[in-house]
C-alpha positions in Angstrom: 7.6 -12.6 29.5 7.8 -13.0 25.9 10.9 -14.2 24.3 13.4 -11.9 22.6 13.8 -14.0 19.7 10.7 -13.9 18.4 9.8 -11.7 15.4 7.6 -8.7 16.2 4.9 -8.9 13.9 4.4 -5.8 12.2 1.9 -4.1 9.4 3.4 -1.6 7.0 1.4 0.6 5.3 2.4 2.5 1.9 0.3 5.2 0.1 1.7 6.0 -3.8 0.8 7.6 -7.3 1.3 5.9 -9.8 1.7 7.5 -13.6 0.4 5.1 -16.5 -0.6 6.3 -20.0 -3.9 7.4 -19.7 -5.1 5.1 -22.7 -4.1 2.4 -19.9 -4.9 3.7 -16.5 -7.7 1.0 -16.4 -6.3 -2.0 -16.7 -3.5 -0.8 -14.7 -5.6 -0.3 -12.5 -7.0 -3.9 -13.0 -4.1 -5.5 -12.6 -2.4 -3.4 -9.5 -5.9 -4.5 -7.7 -4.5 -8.6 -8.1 -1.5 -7.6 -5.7 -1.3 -8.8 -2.4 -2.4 -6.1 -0.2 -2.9 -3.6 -2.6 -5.9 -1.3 -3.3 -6.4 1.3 -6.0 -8.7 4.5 -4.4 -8.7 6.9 -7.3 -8.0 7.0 -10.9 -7.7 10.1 -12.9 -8.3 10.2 -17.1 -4.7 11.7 -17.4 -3.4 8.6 -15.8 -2.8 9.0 -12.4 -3.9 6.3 -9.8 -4.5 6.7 -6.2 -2.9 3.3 -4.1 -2.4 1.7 -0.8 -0.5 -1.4 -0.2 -0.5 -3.5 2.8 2.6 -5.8 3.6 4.5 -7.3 6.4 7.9 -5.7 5.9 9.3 -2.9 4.4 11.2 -4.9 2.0 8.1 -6.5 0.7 6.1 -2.8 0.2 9.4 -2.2 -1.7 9.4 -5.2 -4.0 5.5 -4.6 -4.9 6.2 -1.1 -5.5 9.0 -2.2 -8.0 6.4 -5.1 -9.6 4.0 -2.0 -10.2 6.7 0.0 -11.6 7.5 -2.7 -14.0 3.7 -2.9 -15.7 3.5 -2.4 -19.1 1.6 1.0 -19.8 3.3 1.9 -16.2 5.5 5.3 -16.4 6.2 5.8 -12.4 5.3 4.4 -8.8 6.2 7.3 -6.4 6.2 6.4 -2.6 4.3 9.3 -0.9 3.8 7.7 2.6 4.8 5.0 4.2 3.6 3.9 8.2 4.7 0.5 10.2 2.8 -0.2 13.5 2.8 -3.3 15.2 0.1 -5.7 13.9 -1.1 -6.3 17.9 -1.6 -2.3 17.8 -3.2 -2.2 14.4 -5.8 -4.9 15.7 -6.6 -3.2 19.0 -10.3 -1.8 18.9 -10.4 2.0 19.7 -13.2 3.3 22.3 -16.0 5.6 20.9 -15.0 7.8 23.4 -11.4 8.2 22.4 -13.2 9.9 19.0 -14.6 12.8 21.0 -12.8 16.2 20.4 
């Protein structure tokens, strides 16, 4: 039986928006893909950026969403969803069957 005292490892999953001038999005863009577990899907010419992060706590998904709202050219980071899930779980392999409606 494992012991109590030991940490669960966990993943923690965040989706934002983030609002940068649009003369900018780019290397905004640039430089939120350099973060630790972060991932830009979708940029818009107005300025608006589609991202995930990745991070073992939810203190840490805080802290990068506050380094991404302190980029220069950055004008908000919005937290739009935010999931945490046991890493074991997140690892487990899913049987093709399970996909079947």
């Amino acid at each position: 039986m494992p012991s109590r005292s030991l940490k669960r490892e966990e993943l923690h999953i965040a989706g934002i928006v983030v609002h940068a001038y649009p003369e900018s999005v780019q290397r905004v863009a640039e430089t939120i893909e350099r973060i630790p577990g972060a991932e830009v899907h979708a940029v818009s010419r107005d300025g608006k950026l589609v991202v995930t992060l990745e991070a073992p706590t939810s203190r840490e998904v805080a802290a990068r969403i506050e380094s991404i709202q302190k980029l220069d050219a950055v004008l908000s980071a919005s937290l739009v969803y935010q999931h945490n899930e046991a890493l074991q779980a997140m690892m487990e392999e899913v049987p093709h069957e399970a996909h079947k409606a």
